[in-house]
Backbone bond lengths (Angstrom), bond angles and torsions (degrees), N, CA, C in turn:
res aa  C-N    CA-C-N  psi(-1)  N-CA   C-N-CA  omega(-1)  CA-C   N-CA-C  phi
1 X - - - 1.465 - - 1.526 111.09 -
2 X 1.442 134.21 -43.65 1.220 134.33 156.49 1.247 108.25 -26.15
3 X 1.527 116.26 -82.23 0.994 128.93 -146.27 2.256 105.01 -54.79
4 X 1.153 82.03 -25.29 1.789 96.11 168.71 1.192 122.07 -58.63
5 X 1.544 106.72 -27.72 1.347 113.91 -168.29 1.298 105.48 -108.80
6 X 1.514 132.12 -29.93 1.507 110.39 145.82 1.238 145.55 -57.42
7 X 1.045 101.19 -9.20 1.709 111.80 -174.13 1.874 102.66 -92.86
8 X 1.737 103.47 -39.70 1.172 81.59 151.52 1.597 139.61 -99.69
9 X 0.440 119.85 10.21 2.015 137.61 157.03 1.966 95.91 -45.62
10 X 1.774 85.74 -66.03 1.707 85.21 -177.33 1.388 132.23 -82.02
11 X 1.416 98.52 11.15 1.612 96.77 176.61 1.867 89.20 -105.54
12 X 1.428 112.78 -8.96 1.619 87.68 168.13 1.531 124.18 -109.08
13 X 1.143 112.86 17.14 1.327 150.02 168.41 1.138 114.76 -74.80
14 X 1.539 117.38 -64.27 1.558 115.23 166.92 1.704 120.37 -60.18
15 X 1.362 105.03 -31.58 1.197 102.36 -157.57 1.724 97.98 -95.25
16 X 1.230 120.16 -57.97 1.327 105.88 168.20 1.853 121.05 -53.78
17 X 1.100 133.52 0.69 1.651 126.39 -170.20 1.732 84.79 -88.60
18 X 0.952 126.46 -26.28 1.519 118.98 -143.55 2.148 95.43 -121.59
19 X 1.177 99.78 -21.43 1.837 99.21 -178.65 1.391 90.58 -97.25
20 X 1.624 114.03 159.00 1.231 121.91 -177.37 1.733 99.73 -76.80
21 X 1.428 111.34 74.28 1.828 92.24 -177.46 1.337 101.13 -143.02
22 X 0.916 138.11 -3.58 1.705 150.13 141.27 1.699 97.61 118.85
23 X 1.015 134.26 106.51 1.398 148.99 173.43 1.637 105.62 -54.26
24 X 1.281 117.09 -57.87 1.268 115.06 174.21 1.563 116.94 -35.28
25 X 1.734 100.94 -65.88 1.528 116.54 -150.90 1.557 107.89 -65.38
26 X 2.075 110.57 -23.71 1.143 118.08 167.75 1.359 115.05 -50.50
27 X 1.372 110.96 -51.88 1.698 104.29 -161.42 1.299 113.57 -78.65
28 X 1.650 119.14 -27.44 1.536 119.39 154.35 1.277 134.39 -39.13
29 X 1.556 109.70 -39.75 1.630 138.10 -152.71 1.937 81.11 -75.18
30 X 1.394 91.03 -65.86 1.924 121.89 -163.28 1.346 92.33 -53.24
31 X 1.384 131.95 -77.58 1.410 112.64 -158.15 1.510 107.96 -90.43
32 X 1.378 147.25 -0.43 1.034 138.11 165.64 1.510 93.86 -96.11
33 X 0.968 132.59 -102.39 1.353 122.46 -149.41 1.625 109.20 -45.48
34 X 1.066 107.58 -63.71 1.780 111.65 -167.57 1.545 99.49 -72.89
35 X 1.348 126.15 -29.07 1.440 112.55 171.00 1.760 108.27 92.19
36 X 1.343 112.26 12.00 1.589 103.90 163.50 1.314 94.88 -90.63
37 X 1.382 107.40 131.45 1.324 142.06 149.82 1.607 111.41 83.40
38 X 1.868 97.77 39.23 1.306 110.91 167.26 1.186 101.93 -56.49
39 X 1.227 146.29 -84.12 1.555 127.87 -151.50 1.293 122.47 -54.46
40 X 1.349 124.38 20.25 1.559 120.17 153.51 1.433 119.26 -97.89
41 X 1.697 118.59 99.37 1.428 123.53 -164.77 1.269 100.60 -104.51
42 X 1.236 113.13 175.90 1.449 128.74 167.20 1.065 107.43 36.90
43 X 1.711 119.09 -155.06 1.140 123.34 -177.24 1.607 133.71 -52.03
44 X 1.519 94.32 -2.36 1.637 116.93 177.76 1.808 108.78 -63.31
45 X 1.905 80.67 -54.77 1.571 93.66 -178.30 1.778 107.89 -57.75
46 X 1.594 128.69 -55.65 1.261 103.51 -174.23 1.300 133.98 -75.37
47 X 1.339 101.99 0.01 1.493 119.26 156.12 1.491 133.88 -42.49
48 X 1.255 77.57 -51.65 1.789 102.77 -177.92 1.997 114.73 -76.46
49 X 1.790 96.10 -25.51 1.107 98.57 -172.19 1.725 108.70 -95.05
50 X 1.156 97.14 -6.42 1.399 111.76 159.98 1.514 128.58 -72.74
51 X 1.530 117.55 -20.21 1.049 134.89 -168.83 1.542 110.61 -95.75
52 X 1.395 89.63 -43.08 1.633 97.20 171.87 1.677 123.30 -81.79
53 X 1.370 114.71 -15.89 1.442 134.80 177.69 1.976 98.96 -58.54
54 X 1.553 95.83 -55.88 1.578 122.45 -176.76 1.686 114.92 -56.62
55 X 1.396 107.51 -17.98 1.042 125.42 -179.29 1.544 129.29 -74.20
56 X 1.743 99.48 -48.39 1.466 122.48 165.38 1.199 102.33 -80.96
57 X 1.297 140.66 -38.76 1.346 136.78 -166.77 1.718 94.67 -58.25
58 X 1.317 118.32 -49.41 1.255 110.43 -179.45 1.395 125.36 -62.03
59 X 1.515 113.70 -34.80 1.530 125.59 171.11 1.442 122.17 -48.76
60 X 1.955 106.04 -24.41 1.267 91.19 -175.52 2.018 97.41 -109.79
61 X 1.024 136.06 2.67 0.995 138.65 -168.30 1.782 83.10 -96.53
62 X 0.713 133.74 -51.66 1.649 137.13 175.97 1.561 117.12 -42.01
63 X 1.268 89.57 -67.17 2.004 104.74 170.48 1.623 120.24 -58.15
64 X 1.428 92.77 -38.86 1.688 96.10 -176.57 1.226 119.56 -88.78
65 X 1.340 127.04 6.81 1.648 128.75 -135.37 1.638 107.89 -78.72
66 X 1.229 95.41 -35.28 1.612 108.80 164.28 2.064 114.72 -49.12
67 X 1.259 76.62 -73.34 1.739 97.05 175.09 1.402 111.69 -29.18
68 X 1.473 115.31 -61.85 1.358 123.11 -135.89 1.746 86.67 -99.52
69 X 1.409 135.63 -36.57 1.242 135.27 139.45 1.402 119.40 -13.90
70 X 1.468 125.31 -78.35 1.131 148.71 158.45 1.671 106.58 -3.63
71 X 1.488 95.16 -81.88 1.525 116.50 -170.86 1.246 108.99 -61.78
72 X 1.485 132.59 -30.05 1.028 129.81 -165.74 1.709 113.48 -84.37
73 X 1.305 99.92 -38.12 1.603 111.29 176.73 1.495 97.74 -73.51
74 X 1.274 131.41 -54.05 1.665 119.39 173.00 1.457 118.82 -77.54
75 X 1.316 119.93 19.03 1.403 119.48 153.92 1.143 121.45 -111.00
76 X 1.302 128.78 -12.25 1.826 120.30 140.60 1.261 124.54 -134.97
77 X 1.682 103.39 61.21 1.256 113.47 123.89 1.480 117.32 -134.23
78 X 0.998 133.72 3.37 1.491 124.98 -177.22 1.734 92.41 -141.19
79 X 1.342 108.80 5.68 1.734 90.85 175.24 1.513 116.82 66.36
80 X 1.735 103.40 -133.45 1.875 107.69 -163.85 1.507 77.28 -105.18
81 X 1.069 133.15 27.69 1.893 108.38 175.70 1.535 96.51 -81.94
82 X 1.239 152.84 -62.74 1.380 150.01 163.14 1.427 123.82 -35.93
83 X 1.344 116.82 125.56 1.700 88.97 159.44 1.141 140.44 -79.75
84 X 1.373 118.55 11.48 1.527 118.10 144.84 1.139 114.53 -72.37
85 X 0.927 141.08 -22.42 1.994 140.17 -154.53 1.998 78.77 -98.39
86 X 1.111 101.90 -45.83 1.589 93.84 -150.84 1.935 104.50 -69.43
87 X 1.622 102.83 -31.09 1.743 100.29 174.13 1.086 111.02 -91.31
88 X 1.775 145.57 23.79 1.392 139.82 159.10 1.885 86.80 -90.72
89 X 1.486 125.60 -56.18 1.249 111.47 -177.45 1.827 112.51 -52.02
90 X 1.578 111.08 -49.93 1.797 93.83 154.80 0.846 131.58 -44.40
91 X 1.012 153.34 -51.23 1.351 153.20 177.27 1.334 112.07 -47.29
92 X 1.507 112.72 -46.18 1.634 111.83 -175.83 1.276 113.39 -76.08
93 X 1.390 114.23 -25.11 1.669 111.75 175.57 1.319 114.10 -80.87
94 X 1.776 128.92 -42.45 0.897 130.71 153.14 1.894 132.57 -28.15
95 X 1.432 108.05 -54.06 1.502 118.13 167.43 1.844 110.41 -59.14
96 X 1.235 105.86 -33.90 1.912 92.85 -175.96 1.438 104.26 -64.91
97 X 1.074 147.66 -39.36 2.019 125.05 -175.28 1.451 102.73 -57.43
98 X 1.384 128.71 -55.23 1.792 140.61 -176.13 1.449 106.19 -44.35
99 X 1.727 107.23 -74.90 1.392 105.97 146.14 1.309 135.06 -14.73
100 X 1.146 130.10 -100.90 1.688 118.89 -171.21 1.492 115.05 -65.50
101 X 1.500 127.90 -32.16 0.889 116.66 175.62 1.898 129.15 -76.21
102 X 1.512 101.71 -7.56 1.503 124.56 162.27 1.359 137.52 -70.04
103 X 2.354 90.16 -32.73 1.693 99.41 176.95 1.608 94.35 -96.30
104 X 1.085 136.16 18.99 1.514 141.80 -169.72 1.230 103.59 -106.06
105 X 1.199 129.65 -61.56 1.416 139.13 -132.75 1.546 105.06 -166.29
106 X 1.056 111.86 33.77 1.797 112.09 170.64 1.490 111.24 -75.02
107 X 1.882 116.58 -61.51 0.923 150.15 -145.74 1.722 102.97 -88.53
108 X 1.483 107.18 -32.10 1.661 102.00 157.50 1.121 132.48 -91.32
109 X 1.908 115.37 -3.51 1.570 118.09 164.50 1.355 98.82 -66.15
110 X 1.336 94.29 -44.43 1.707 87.70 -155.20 1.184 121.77 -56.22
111 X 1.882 117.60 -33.29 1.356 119.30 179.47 1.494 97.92 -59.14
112 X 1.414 121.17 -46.10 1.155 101.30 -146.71 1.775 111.32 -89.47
113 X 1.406 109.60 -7.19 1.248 119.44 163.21 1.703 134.58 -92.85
114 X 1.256 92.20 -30.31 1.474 80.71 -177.55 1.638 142.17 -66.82
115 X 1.226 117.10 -11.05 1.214 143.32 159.21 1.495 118.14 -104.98
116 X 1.280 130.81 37.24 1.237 165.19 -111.07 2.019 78.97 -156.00
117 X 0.969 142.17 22.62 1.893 104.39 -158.54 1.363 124.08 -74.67
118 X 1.451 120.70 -6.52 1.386 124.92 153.59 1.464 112.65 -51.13
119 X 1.501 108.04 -61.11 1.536 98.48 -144.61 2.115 104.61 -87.85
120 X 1.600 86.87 -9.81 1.801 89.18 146.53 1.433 133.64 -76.03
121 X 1.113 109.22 -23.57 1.887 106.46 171.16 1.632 102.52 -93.18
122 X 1.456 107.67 -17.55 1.694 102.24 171.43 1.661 96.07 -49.88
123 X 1.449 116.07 -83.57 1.087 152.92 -164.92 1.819 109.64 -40.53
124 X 1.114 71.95 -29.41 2.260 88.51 178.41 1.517 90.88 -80.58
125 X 1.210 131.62 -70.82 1.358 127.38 175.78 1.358 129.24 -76.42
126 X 1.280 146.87 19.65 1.088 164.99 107.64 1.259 120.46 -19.91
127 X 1.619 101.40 -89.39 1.847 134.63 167.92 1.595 106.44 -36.76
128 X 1.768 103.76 -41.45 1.668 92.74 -170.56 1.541 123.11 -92.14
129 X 1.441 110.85 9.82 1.650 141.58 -179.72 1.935 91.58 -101.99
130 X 1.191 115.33 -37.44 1.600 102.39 -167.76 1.547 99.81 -76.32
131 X 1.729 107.63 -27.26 1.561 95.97 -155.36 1.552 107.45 -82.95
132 X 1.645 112.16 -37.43 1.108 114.42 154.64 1.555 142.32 -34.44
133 X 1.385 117.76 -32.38 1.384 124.58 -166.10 1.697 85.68 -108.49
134 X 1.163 128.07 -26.50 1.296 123.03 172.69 1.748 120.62 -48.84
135 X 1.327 82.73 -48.61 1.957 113.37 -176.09 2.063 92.74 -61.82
136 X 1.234 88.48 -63.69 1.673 90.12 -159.62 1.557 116.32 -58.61
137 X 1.551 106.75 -45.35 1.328 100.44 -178.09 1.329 121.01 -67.43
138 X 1.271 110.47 -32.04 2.132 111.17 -174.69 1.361 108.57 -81.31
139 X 1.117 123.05 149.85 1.408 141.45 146.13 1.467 119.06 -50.91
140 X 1.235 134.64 149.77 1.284 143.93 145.56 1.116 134.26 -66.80
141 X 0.975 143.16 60.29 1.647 150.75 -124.70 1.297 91.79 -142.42
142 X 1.237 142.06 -35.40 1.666 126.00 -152.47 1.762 96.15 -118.47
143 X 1.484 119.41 140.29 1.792 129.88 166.75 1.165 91.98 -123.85
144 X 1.572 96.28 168.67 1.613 107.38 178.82 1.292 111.75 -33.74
145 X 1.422 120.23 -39.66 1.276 113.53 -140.71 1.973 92.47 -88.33
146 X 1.185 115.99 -14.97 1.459 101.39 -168.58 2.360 93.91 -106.48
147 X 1.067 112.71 31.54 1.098 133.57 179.57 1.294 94.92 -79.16
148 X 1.526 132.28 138.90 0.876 162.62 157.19 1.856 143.68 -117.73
149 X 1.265 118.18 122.55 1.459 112.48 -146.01 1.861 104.84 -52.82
150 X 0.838 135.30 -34.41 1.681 139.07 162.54 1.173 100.28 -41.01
151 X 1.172 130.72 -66.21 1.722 125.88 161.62 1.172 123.05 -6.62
152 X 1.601 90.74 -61.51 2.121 90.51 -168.84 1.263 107.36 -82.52
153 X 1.642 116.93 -31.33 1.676 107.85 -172.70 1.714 100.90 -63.62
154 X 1.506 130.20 -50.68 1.059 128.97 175.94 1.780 116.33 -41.26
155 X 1.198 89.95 -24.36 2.344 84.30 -164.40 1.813 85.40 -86.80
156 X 1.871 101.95 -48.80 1.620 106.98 170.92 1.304 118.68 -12.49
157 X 1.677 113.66 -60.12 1.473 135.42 -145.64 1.686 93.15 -67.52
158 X 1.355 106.71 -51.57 0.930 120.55 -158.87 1.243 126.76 -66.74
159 X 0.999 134.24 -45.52 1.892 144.18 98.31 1.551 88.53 48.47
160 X 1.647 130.55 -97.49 0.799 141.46 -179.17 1.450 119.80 -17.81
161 X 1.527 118.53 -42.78 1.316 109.66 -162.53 1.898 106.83 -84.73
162 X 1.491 110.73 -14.00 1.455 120.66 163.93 1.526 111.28 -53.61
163 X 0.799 128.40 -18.41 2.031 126.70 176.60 1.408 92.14 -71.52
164 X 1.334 144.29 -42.97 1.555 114.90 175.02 1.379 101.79 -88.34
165 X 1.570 120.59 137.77 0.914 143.44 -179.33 1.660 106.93 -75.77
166 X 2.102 96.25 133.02 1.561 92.20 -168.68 1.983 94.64 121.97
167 X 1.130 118.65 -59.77 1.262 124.21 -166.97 1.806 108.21 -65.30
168 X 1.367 87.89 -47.43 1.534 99.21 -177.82 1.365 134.84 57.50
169 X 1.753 116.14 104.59 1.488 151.72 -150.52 1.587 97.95 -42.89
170 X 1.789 99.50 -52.33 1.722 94.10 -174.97 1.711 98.71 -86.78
171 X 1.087 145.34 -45.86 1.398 122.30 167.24 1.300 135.39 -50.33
172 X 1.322 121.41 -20.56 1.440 119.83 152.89 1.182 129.86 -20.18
173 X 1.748 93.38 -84.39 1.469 153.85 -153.85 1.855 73.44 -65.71
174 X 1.072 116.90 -81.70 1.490 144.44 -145.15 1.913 82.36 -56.43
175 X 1.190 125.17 -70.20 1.435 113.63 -164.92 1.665 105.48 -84.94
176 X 1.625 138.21 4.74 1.508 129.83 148.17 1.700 91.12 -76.44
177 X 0.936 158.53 -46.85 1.526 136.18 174.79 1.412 118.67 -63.19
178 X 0.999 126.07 -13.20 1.632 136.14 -176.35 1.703 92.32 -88.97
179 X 1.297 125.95 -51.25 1.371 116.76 -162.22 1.646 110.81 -89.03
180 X 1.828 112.44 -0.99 1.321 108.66 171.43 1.714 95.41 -107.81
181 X 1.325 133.51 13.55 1.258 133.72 147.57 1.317 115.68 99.16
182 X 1.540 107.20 31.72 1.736 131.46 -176.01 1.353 93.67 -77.88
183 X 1.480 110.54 132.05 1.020 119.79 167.50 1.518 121.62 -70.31
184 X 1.507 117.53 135.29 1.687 120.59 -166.06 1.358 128.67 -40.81
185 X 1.609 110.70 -22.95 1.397 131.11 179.87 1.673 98.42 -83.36
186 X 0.798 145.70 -49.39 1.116 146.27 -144.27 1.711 107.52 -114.16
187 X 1.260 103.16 -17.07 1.546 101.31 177.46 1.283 106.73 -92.93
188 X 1.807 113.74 -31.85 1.572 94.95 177.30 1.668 113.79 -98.17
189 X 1.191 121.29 6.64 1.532 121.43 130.28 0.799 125.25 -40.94
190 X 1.291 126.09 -67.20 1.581 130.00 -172.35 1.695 122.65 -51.05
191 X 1.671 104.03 -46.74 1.288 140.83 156.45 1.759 100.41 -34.21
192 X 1.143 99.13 -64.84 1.777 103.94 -153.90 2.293 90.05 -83.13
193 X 1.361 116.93 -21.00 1.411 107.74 173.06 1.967 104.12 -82.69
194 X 1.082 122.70 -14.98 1.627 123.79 -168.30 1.510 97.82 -80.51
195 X 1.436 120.96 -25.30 1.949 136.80 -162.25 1.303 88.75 -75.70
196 X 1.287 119.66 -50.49 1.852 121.45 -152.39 1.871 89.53 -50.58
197 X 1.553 115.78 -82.54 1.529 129.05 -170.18 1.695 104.46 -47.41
198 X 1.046 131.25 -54.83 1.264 122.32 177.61 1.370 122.61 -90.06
199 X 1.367 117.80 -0.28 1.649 98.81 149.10 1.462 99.57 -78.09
200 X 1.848 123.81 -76.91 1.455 115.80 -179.65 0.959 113.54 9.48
201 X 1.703 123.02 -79.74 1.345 141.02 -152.96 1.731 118.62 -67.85
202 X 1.334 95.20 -33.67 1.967 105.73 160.43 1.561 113.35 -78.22
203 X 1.318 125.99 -43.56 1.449 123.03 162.57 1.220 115.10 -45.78
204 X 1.254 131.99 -58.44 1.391 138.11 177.34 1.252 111.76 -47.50
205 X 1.685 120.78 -58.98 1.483 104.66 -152.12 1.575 88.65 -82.49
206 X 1.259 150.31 -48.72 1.165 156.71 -150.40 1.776 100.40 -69.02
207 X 0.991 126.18 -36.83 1.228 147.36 -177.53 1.462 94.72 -74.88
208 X 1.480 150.97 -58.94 1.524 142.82 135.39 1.055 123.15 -23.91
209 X 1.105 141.03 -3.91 1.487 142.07 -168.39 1.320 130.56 -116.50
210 X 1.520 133.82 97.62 1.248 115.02 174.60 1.836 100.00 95.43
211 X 1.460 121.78 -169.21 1.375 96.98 179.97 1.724 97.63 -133.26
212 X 1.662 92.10 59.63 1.856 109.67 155.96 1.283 104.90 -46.85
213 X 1.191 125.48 -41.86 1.691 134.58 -168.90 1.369 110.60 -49.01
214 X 1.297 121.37 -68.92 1.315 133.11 -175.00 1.455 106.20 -75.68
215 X 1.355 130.15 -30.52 1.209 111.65 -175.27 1.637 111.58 -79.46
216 X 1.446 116.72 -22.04 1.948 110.38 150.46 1.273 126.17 -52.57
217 X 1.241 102.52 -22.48 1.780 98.56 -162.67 1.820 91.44 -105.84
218 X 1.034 125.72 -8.48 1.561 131.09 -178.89 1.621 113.04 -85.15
219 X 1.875 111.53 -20.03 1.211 86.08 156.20 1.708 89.84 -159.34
220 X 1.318 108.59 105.15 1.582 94.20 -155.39 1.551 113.45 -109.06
221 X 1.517 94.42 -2.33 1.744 90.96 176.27 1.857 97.97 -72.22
222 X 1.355 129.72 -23.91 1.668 106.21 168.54 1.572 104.08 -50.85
223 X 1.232 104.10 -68.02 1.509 117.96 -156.74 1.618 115.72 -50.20
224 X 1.513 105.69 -30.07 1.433 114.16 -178.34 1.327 101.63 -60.92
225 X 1.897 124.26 -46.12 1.021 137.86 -123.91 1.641 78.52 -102.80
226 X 1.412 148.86 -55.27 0.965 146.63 139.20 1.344 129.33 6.49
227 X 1.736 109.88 -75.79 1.664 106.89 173.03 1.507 111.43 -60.63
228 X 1.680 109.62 -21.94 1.845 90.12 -165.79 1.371 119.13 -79.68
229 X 1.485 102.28 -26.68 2.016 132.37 178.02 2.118 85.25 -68.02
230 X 1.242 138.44 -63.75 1.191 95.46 179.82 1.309 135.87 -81.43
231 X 1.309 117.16 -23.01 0.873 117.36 177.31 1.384 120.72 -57.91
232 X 1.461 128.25 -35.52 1.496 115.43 173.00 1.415 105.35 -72.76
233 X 1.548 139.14 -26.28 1.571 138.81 -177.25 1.376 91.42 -66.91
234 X 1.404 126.98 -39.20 1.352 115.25 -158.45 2.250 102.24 -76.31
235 X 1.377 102.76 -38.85 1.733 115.06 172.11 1.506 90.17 -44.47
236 X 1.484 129.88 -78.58 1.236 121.26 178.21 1.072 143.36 -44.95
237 X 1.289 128.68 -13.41 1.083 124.22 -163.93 2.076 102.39 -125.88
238 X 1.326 108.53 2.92 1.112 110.73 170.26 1.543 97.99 -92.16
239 X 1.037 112.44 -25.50 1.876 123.88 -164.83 1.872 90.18 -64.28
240 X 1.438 107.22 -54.86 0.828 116.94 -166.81 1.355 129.50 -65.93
241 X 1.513 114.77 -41.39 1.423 122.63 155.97 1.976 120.64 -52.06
242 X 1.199 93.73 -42.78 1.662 96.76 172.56 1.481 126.39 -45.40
243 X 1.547 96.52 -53.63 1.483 103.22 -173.66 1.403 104.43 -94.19
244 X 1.473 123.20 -23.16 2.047 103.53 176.95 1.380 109.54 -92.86
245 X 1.869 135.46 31.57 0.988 118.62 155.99 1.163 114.43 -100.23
246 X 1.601 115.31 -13.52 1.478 128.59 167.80 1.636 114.51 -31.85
247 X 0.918 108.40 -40.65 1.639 115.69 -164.60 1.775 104.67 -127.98
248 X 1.295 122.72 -12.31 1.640 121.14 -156.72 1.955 92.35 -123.89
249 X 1.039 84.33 141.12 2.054 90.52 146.48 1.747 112.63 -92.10
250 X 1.307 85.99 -163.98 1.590 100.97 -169.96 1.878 100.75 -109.68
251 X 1.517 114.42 42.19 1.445 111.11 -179.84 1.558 111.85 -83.48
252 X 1.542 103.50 -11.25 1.541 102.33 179.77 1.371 128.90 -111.59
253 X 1.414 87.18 -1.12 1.820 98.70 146.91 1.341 125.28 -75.54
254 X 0.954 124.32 -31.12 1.690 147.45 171.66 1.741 96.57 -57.17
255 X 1.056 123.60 -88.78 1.329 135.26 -176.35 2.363 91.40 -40.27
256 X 0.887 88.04 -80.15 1.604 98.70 -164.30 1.926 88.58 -27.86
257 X 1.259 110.25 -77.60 1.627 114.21 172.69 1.211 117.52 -21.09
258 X 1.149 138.93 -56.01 1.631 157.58 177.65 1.288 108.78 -50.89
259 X 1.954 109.38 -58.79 1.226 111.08 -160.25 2.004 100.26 -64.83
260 X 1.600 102.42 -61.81 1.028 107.67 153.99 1.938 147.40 19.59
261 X 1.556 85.87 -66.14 1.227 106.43 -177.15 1.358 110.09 -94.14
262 X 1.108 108.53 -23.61 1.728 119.03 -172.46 1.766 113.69 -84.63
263 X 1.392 100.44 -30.89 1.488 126.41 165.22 1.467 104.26 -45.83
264 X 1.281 107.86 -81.80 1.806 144.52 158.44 1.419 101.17 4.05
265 X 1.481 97.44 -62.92 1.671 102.83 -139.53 1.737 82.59 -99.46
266 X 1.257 142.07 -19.06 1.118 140.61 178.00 1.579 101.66 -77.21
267 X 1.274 119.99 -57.84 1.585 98.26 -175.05 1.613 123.30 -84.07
268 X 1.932 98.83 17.35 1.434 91.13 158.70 1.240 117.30 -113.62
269 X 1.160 118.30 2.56 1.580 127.11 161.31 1.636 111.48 -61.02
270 X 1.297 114.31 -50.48 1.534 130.42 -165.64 1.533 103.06 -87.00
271 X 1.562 125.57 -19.53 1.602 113.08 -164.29 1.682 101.29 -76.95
């Protein structure tokens, strides 16, 4: 029966890291309120959420591998003259607000949010009203190529407000590019290339900390079984965002977010 409940943990792991619906606030929502995958406590639990973090991290290093290749070889040698060279240097300016303000102050949002479950279904339905009206009101007018470095520090900034759970890293990111007039393809690209460095960078330090270490390797066929369940949800579900913004907005993230929260806050009224 565990093992049921990691697999689904990681199929909502993949799928929420990569939809604008907050990955975090899911797995809070799921095993605290609804109670899948209550028996992962304490440091067990961020263990596990470390495992599954590692999971998508791979989904997008997999999908992008071309891409991020690309950028990297035309970002030191030709610099911002390319627009590949010029969005690996976005990206890096973009990741410093998430960054410092993550190794600063991660660990006291979290106390003070994560058992927070109001002001996470606030934040679930909030975030999914901003991203929506973000989408509808702007135009599509801007591609990489008409990207500009104010651009990234602005989507950067925004980054930040994903540490409370509910807001959500790629919906942020995804509706500050919608309201500077990034086109949908390219903003939740951008979105899904900003995840690679700042998940890494939360895997890493959290993964140093405390003895997360040993407690993966103490029982690791879950944990294995974990990164591989998201990581293929996460292959899918980037596939999937790519091709249904082609033709769709983001109105059914809005609704899904809403319903969500209302769910949330109903079966913690009644438990």
């Amino acid at each position: 029966m565990e093992f049921i409940q990691v697999i689904i943990l990681g199929i909502i792991q993949g799928i929420a890291e990569f939809l604008p619906i907050s990955s975090s606030a899911h797995l809070i929502i799921f095993r605290d309120i609804f109670g899948i995958g209550a028996f992962l406590i304490g440091e067990y639990e961020m263990s596990f959420d470390i495992a599954l973090h590692f999971g998508t991290l791979l989904a997008i290093l997999v999908y992008f591998f071309k891409d991020f290749l690309k950028m990297l070889k035309d970002g030191f040698t030709k610099g911002s003259k390319t627009t590949d060279g010029k969005i690996l240097w976005y990206i890096v300016v973009a990741t410093i607000p998430a960054a410092i303000v993550g190794v600063l102050l991660e660990e006291k949002i979290d106390e003070l949010v994560r058992s927070n479950y109001v002001l996470i279904c606030a934040s679930l339905a909030i975030m999914g009203i901003i991203i929506y009206l973000a989408d509808k009101n702007n135009p599509q007018t801007k591609t990489f190529k008409e990207m500009r470095l104010k651009d990234a520090i602005i989507i950067g900034c925004s980054q930040v407000c994903a540490l409370i759970p509910g807001f959500s890293r790629s919906g942020t990111t995804i509706a500050a590019s919608r309201f500077l007039h990034i086109k949908r393809e390219d903003a939740a690209k951008f979105s899904f290339y900003l995840s690679a460095p700042v998940v890494a960078g939360a895997v890493f330090i959290k993964l140093i900390k405390g003895e997360m270490l040993s407690l993966i390797t103490y029982n690791p066929t879950m944990f294995i079984c974990g990164v591989v369940v998201s990581f293929l949800a996460g292959l899918f579900c980037i596939k999937f965002l790519l091709k249904y913004i082609k033709t769709h907005d983001y109105n059914i993230f809005m609704w899904y977010r809403l319903g969500l929260a209302l769910v949330a806050l109903f079966v913690l009224l009644f438990k």
